[in-house]
Every structure is written in C-alpha cells, then in structure tokens.
RODO-2510 file (C-alpha; in nm, 4 decimals, decimal comma):
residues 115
     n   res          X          Y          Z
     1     x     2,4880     2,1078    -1,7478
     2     x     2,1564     2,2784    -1,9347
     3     x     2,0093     2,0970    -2,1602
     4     x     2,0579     2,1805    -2,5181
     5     x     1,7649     2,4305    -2,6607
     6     x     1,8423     2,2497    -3,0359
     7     x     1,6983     1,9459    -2,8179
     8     x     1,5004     2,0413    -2,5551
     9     x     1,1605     2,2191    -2,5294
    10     x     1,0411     2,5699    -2,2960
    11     x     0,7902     2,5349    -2,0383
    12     x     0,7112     2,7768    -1,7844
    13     x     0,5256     2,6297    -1,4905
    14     x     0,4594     2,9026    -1,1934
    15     x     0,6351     3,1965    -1,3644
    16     x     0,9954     2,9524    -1,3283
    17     x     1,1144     2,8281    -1,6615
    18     x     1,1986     2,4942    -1,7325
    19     x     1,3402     2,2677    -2,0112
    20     x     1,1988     1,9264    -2,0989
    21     x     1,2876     1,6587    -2,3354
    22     x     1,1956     1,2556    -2,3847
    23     x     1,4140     1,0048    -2,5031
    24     x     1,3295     0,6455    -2,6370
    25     x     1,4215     0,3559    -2,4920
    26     x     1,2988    -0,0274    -2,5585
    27     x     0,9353    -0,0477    -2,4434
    28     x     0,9579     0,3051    -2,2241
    29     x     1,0374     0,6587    -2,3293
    30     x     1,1932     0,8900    -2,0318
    31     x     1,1198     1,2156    -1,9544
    32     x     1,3767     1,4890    -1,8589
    33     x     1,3638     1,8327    -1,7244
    34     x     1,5461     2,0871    -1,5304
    35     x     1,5535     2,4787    -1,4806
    36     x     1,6413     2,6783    -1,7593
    37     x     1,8803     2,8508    -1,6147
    38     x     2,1388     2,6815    -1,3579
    39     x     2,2754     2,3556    -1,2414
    40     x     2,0342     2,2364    -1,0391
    41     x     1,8721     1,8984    -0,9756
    42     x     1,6986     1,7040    -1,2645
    43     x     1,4320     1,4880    -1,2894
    44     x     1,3651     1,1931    -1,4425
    45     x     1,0774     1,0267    -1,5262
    46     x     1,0316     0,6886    -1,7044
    47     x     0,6958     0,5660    -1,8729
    48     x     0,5596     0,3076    -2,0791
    49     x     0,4910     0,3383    -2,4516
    50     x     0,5304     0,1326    -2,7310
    51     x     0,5378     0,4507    -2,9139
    52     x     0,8511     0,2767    -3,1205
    53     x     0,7182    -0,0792    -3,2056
    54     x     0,4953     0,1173    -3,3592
    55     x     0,6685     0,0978    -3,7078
    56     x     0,7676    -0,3039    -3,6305
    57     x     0,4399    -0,3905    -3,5522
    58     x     0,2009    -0,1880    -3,8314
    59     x    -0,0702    -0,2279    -3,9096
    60     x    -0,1205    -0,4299    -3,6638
    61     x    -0,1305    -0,1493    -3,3689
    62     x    -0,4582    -0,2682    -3,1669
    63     x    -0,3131    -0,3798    -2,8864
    64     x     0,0040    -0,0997    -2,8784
    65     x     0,0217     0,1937    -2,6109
    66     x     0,0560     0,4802    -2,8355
    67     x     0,1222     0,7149    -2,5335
    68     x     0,2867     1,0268    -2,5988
    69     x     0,3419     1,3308    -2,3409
    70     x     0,1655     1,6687    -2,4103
    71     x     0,3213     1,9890    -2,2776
    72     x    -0,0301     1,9973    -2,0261
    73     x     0,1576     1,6457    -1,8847
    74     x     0,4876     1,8237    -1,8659
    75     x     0,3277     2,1038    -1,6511
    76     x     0,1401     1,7872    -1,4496
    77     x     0,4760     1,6337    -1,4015
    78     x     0,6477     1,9500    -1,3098
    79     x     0,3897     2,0560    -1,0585
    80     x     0,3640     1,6839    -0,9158
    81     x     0,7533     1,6307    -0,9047
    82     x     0,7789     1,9737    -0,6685
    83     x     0,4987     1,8923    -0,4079
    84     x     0,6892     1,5532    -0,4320
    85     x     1,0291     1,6993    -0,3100
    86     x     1,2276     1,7738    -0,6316
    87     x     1,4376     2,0915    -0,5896
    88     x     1,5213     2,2470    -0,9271
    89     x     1,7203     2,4944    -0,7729
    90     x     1,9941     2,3070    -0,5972
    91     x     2,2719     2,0396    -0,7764
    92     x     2,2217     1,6753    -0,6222
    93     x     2,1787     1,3461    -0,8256
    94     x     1,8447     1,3575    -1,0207
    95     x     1,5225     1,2124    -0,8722
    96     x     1,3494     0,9805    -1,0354
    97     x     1,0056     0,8857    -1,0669
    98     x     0,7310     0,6273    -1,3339
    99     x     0,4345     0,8173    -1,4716
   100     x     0,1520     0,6158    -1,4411
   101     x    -0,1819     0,7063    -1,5415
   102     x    -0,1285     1,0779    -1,5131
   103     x     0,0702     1,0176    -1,1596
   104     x     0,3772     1,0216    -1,0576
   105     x     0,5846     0,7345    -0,7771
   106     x     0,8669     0,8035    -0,6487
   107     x     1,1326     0,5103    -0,7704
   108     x     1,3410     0,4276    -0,4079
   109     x     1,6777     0,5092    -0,3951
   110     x     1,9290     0,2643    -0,4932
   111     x     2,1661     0,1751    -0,2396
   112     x     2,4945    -0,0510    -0,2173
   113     x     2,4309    -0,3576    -0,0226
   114     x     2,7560    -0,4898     0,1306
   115     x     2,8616    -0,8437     0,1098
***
C-alpha cells in the first residue's frame, strides 16, 4: 500500500518519484520511503535523535542530539539504499537499514532459530 500524500512527502531522486515520511519512536525516529506509484519494496531506516526529549528535558538541551533529516538526506538515503540492493520496483518485505553519520548499514536479516 502507498503511503498517504496527507502524510508523506515528494522526492524525486533520478527522474523516479518517491514518497518519504519519519515517525517517532523512544530515543530513534525511522525513516520510510517507497515509489510513488506501485507496491513495491520499502525501506526502512532507523536513526538516533532525541529530537522528542527535547520538550522533557528543556532547557537543559546541551547534551541532546537534535538530529533531524533534510530532504538532501532523503535523496542521500535514497541513492545509498539502491547501490545497497533495495528494489523499489518489486513487492518483498522491506529492507532495513541505521543511518549513521550520513551512512547507511544494512541491519541482517532476522531469522527463526529452531529449538
């Protein structure tokens, strides 16, 4: 499913457009996008921020990672997440990656142990 436009913002990265979004989470914000257009696979991309202690924590904010992603980082992580093997033109499970400083690693694949 596309992500919502009410929600989501444009990018266009190599004449292909793309939707991106962030949500919060406790200590990390995440980082979605997909084609515009189409099914196909997402990625995901966790970072850290303290971008919401922010309010708990004023005025003391010294010591708080304020990082927030640009569109420019979007296009980065785009670009990165392609030569990295993300393929945003066919349905399977959503990659995932960390963005750290300005870089992207690949998170390994979870997989079931048996007992």
């Amino acid at each position: 499913m596309a992500f919502p436009k009410k929600d989501s913002r444009k990018i266009v990265v190599h004449t292909v457009c793309y939707r991106w979004m962030i949500g919060p989470n406790d200590g990390y914000n995440t980082f979605y996008a997909q084609k515009e257009y189409g099914n196909g696979q997402k990625i995901v991309v966790h970072f850290k921020t303290d971008i919401h202690a922010y309010w708990i924590n004023f005025p003391d904010v010294k010591k708080l990672n304020l990082l927030i992603l640009t569109p420019k980082d979007a296009s980065d992580i785009i670009l990165q997440a392609l030569e990295m093997g993300w393929n945003p033109h066919e349905k399977s499970p959503p990659i995932v990656f960390d963005w750290m400083n300005k870089k992207l690693i690949k998170r390994p694949v979870a997989t079931r142990q048996s007992h």
